[in-house]
TORTOR-394256 format. One record per residue: residue in one letter; x, y, z of N, C-alpha, C in turn. Coordinates in pm, whole numbers, plus 50000, padded with zeros to 5 digits. Each point is the difference from the previous one (the first is absolute). Example, Ala and Ser with C-alpha at 12.3 -4.5 7.8 and 13.67 -1.06 7.14 Angstrom:
! TORTOR-394256
a513194943150780499115011950000500905012050000/s499655010549928500825011950006499235010950073/
This chain:
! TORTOR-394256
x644889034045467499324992550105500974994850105/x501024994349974501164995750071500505013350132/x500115014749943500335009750080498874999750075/x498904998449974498784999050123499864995650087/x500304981349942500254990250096501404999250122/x500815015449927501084998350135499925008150069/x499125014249960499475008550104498804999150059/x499224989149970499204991350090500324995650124/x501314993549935500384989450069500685013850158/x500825006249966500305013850071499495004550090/x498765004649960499405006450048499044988950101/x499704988349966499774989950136501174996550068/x501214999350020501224997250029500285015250122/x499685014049936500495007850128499765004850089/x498634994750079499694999850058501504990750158/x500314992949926500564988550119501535005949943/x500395008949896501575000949999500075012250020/x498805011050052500225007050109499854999050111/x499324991850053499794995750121501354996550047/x500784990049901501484992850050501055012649999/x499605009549875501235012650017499425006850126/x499305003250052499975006950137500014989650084/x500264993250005500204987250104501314999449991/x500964999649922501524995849982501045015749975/x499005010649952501005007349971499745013950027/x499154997650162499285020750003500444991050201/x501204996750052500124997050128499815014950028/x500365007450020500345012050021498535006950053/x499254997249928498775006250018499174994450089/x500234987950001499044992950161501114996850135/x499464994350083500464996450100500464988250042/x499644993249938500474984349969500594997849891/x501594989749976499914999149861499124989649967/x500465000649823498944993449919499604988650007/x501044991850057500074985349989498864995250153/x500035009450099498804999950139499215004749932/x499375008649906499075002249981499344990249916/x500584993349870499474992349946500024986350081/x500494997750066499954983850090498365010550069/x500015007550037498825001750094498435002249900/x500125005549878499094996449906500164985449931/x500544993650043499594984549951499514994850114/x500385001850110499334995650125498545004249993/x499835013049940498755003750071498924995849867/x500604997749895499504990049925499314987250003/x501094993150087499834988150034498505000150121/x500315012250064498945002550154498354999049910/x500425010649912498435000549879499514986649964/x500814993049924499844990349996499104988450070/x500884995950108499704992050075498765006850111/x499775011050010498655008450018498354993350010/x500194994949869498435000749932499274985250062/x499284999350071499674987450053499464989049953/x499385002249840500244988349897500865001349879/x500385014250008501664995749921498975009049873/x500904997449883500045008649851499274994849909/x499505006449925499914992949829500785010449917/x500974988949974501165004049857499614998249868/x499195015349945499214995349883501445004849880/x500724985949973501484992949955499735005249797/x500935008849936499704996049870501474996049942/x499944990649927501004995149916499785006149864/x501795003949910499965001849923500555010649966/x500465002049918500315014550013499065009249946/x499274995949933499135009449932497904999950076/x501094992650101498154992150090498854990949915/x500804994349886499524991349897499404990350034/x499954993750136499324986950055499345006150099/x499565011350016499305005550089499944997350158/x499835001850112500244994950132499414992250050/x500774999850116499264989250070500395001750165/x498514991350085500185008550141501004986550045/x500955007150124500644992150080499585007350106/x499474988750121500305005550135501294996650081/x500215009150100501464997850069499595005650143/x500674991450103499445003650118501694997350056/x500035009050085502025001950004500004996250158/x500674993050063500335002550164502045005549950/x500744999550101501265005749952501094997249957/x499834982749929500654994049877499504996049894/x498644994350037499474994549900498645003949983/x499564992149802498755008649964499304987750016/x498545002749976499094988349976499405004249863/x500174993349924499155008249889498664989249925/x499215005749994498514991849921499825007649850/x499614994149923499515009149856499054989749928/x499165009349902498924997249924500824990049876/x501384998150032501084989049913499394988149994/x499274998150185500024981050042499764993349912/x498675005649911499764991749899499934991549914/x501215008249951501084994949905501284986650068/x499815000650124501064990250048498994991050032/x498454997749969499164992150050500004997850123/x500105011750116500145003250150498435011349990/x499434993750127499095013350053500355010650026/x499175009149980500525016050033500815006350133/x499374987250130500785004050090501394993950038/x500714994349889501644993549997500585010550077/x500994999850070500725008250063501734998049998/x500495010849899501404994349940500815012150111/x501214992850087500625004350090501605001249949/x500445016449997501454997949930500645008750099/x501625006549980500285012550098499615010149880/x500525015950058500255010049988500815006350023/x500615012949955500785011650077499895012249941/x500765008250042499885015150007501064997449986/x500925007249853501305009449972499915006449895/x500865006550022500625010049871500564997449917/x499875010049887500814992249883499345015049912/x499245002149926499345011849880498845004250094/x500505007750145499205003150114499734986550113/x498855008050068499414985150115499484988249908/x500484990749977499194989249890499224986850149/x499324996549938498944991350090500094982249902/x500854993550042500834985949923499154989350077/x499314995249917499814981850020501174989649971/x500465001150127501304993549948500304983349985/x498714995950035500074984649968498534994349945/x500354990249922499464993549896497935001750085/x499235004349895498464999450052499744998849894/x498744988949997499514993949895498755016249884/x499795004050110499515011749960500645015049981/x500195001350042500985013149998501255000349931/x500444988449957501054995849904499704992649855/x498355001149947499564993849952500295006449841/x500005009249993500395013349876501345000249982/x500594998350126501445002549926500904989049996/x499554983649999500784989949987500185001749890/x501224995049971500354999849841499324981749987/x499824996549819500024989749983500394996449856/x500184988349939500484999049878499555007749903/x498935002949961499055005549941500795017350056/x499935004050062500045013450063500675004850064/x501305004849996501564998550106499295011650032/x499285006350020499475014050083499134994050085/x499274992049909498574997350140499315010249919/x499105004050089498685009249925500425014950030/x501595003649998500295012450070499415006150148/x500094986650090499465007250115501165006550064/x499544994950100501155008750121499845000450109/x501204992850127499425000050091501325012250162/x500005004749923501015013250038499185014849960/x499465001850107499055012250030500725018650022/x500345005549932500115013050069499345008350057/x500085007450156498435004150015500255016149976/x498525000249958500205015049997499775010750090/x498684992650081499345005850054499444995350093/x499575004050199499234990350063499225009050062/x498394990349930499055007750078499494994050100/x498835005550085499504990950071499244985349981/x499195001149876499394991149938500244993849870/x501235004049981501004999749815501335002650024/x500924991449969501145002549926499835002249836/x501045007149994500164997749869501214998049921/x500484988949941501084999949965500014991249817/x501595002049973499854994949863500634993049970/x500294988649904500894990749963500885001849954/x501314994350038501725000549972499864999649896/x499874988949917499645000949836499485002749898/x498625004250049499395005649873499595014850031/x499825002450110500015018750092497904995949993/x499654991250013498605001750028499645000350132/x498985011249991499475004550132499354991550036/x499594997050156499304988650079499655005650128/x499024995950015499465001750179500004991250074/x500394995850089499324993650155499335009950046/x498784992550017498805009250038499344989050159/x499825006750099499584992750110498464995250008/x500454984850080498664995149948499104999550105/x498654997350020498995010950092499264988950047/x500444987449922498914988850043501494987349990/x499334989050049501354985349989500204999249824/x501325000649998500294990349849499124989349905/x499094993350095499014989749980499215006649915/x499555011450099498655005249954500175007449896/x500735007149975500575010249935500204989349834/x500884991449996500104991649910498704994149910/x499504993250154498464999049917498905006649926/x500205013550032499195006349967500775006249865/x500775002450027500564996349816499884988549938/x500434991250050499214985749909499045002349939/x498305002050103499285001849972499575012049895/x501065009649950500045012449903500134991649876/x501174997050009500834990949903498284985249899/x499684992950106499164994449965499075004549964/x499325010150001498765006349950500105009549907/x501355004749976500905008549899499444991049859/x498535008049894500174997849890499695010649919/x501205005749967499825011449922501105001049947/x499695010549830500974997349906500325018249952/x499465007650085500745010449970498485013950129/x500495011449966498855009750087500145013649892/x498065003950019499555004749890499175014550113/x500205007649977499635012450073500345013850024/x499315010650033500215011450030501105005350091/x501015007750030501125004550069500145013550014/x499265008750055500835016249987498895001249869/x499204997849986499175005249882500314992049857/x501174990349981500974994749869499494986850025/x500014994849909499724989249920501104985250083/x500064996450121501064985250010499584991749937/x500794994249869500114985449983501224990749954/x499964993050127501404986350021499684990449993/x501104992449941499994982349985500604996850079/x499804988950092500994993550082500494986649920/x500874999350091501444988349923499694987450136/x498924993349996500264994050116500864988950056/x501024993149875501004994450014501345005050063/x499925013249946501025009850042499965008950120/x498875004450038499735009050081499935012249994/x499575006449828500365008049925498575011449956/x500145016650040498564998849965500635014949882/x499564995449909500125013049875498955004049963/x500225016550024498805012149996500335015049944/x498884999649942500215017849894498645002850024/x499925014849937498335005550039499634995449841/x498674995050012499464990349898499435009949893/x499745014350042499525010249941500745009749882/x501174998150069501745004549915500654991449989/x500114996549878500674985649928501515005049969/x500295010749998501445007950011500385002350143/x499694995350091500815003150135500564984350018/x501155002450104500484987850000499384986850089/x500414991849908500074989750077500814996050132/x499555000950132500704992450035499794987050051/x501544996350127499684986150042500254998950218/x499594993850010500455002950166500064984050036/x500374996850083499974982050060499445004550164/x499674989249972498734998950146500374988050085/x499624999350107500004988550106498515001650054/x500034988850057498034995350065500185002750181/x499105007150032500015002350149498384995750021/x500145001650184499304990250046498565009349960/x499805010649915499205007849985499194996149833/x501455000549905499655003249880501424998949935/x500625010349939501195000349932500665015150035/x501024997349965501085013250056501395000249895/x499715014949946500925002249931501755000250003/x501095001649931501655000249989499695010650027/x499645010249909499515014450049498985006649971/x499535011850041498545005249985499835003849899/x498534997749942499424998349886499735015250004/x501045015849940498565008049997499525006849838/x499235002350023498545000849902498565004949982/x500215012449967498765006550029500305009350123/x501315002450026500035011050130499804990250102/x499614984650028499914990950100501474992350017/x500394996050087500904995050060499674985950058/x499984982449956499694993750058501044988549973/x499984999050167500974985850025499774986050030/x498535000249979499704989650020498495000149991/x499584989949947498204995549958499914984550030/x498745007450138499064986650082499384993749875/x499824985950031499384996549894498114991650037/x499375002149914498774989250068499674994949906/x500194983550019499644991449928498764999149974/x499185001650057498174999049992499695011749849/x500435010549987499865008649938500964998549861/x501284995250045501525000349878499685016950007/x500555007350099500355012250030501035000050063/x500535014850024501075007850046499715011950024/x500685000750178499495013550061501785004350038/x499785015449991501215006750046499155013550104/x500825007250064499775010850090500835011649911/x498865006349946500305008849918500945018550075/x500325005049936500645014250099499245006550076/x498575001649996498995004150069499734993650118/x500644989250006499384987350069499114994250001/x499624995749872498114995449980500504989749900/x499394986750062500154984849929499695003049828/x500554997549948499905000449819499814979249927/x499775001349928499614985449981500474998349807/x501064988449961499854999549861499424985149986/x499285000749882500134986049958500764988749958/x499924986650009501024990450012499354993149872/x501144991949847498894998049927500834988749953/x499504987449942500594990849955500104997049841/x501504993449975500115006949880498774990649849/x500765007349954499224990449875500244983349940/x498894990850021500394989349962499844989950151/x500565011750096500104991350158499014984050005/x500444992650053498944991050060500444998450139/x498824995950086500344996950140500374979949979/x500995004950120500294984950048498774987249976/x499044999550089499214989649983498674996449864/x500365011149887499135002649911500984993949864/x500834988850065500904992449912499774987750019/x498524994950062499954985550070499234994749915/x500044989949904499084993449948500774991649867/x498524995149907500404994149914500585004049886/x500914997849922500905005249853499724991749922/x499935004249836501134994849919501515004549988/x500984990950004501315007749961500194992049905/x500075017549922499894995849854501405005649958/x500514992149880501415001449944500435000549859/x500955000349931500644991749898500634989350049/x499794991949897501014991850003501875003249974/x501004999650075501615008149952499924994749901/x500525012049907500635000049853499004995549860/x498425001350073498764998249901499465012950027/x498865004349853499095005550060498584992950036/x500304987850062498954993750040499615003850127/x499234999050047499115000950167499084989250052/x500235000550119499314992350067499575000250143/x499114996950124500085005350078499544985750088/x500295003050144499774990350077498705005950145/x499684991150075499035007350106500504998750076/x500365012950080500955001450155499235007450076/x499904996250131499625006550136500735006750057/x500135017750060500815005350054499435000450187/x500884996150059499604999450125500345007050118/x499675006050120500815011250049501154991250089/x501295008649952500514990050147499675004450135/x500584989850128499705003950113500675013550065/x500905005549917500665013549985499655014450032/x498614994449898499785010349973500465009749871/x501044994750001500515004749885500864997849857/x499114986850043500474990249860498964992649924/x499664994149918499074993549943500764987849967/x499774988149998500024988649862499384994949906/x500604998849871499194990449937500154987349943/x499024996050030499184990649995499754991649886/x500224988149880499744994849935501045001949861/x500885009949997500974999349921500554983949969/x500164989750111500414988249984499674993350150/x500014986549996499384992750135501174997050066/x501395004849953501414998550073500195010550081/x499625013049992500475010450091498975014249946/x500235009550049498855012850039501175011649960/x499285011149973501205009149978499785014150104/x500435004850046500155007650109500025017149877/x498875005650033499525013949988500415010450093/x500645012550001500275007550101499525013049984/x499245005250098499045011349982501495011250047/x499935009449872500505014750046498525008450028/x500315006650146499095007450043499885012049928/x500965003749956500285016849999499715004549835/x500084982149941498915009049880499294989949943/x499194994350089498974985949988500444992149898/x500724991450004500214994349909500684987050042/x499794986149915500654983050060501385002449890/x501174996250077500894992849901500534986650008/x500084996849900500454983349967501355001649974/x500654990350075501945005349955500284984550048/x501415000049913500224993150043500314992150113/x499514986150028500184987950134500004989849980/x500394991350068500544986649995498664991350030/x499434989949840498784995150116500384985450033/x501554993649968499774987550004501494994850007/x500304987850094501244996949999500214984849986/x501394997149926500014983949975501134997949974/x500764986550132501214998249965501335012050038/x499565008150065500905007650025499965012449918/x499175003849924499785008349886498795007850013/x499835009149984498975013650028499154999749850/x498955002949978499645000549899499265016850029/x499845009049893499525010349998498625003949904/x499255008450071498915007549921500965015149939/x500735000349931500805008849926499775008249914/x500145015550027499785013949913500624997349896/x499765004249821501025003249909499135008549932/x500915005649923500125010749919500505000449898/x499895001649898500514994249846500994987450010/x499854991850052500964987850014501145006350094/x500055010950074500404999750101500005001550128/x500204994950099499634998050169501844998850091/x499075005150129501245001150090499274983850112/x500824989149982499394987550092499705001650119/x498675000150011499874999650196500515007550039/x499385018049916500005013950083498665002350020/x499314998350130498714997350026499415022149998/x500665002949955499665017449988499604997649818/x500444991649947498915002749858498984994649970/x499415005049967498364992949962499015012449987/x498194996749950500025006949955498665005350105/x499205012549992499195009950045498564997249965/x498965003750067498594995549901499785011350028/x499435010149874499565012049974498924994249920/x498985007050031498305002050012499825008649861/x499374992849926499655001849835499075001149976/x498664991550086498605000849997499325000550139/x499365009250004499465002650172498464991249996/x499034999750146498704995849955500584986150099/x498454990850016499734996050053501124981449941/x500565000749855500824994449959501075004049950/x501165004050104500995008049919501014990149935/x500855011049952500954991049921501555006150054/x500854987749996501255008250055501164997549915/x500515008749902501234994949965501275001050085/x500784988949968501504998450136501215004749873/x500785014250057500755006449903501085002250056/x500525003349971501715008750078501144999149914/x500995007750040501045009349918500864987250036/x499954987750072501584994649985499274984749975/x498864999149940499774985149974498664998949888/x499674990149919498975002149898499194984350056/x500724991450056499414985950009500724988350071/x499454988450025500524988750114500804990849917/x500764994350029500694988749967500324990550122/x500614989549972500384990850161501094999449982/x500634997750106502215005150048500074993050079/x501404988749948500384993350124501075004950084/x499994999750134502145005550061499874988550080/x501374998450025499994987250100500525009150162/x499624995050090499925000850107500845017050068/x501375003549912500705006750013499555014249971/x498944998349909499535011449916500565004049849/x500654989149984501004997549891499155000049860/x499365002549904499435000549889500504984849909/x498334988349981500764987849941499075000049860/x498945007049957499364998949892498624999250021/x499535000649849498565003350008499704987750045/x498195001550045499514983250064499254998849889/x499894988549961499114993449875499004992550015/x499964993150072498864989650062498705005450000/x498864993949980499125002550001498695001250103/x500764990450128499605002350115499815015050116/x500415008649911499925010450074499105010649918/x499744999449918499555006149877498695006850015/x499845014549935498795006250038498754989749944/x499085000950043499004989249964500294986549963/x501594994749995500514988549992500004998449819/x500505013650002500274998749847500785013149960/x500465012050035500655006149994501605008150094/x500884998749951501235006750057500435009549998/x499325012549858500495010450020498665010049994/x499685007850039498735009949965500335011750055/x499945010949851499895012950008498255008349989/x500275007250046498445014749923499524991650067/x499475002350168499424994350082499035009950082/x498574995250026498905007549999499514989950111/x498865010150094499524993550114498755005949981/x498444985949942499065008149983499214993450078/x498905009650108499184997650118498994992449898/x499414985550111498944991749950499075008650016/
């Protein structure tokens, strides 16, 4: 596998280290040397570029293996600097139309490379390193190009050799953005179930990842594979083309009204698969109401349960609840991508300089105030009263954790003032059953 991955890597790579050997080492054969010719293909690079009258979408993948699947950046170039917008804002709690302003340039180095050469909150967002990650997410912001079309570049990353487009954009950044938003938001589907070339498609999507894995459902001996996707202002768009069934597709419109997917088949005649959600799914607002949360008591096999209200937050995409204790509420967080609330750890209470915690453990052991553990509610009983057990691979139940201000770890909390129903501190085998 390793010899694959370097004639992979090769064979995306020579495209631009022939380009540079007849650029540096065939003078003889043109009329200019190499060094005018390549200053004049970065110029005319730059001319493409700065061309397009609302500029690009850089559908960007990090990774080397396109494991976090993509994501759009727009870039609108005048002849130092970029403007760039992306479906990122989000995440920086900025509206979609933020507008992050950095330079650029054009040089050489492993061919014409296309360099963001100063710090953008977006376009540098993959490849900051951080404690956690001296790579960053393997991005890259050192472009080689390969190719310039009228409506596409195409070029690939210094580091990992993944292919990428700037593709020109036909409407403002605004619009263009939004209307992916609006994909993104109406996006509920957990895999596509349908006909292709006469064969059997059926894929799961990864919607955390951006991940969609597909085999013909008919031949359980053909392979599996996997492709990573990014969201356009249409639907979704493949790393590379899906083909299957003698069809070739790079991309599937999506319609939410239906949870379908249309492609333009080789004939040229609209084809349609189904969009299907997985097993167990619940929707967001079909988590609103009254509970028991029901428990053990830690380190009994006793049980007991209390009456809690789950409430939507103003989010949208959070819930609280409600009645665990009259000191504080516990914050629910809806994963979209495979319906489901998790409870993890958070801080509900402070005193004296000291944090007190709603705290994950796991056989008597916990990481203090790592708000990524806690646990999942998976759907056990369906119907008009379901039931939800809360499970996961890195936690079994709550305890309370004190740190003082630093994040420093000072001991368990004992008091009884914080206490589930004002009588318990630790509870495992925890169940959420609809009134």
């Amino acid at each position: 596998m390793k010899i694959n991955k370097y004639i992979a890597y090769l064979l995306i790579a020579l495209p631009a280290l022939l380009l540079q050997s007849c650029l540096k080492d065939d003078d003889d054969v043109f009329d200019k040397p190499a060094s005018t010719r390549m200053q004049e293909y970065l110029a005319s690079t730059r001319s493409t570029l700065r061309s397009s009258e609302y500029g690009w979408v850089f559908n960007m993948y990090p990774g080397k293996n396109q494991e976090y699947g993509g994501c759009a950046i727009t870039c609108k170039f005048d002849s130092l600097t970029v403007e760039a917008q992306s479906e990122l804002a989000a995440m920086f709690g900025a509206p979609i139309s933020t507008t992050v302003e950095s330079y650029y340039k054009m040089t050489t180095d492993d061919g014409p490379v296309l360099t963001f050469d100063t710090y953008n909150a977006f376009l540098h967002v993959f490849s900051t390193p951080s404690s956690g990650a001296y790579e960053g997410m393997n991005g890259d912001f050192e472009f080689v190009i390969d190719s310039i079309g009228t409506d596409s570049i195409k070029v690939h990353s210094k580091r990992t050799g993944n292919v990428q487009y700037l593709v020109r954009l036909k409407e403002s950044a605004d619009d263009y953005l939004a209307k992916l938003s609006d994909i993104q938001e109406s996006f509920l589907c957990g895999g596509i179930d349908g006909t292709v070339g006469g064969k059997h498609l059926y894929g799961e999507i990864d919607m955390n990842n951006l991940q969609l894995t597909y085999y013909d459902y008919d031949d359980m001996t053909n392979t599996i594979k996997q492709v990573a996707f990014v969201f356009t202002d249409k639907g979704i768009s493949f790393y590379e083309p899906i083909s299957f069934g003698g069809e070739t597709i790079r991309e599937l419109a999506y319609d939410a009204a239906t949870n379908s997917f249309s492609y333009v088949s080789a004939a040229g005649e609209k084809s349609v698969v189904n969009g299907f959600l997985p097993e167990g799914y619940v929707k967001f607002e079909d988590f609103a109401g009254d509970y028991f949360f029901k428990f053990n008591i830690g380190m009994t096999d006793k049980s007991d349960s209390v009456s809690v209200t789950l409430v939507p937050g103003e989010d949208g995409k959070s819930y609280l609840m409600k009645g665990i204790n009259p000191n504080y509420d516990l914050k629910l967080v809806y994963d979209k991508a495979i319906g489901s609330l998790s409870l993890n750890t958070q801080p509900i209470f402070q005193t004296d300089g000291y944090i007190v915690w709603w705290q994950a453990e796991k056989s008597g052991r916990l990481a203090p105030a790592y708000t990524q553990y806690g646990l999942n509610t998976a759907l056990t009983k369906g119907g008009e009263k379901p039931v939800y057990s809360l499970q996961s691979d890195n936690s079994t139940g709550f305890c309370f954790w004190i740190t003082d201000s630093n994040g420093n770890s000072v001991g368990q909390y004992t008091d009884g003032d914080l206490a589930i129903g004002s009588n318990y501190l630790f509870v495992e085998n925890i169940y959420l059953i609809k009134k």
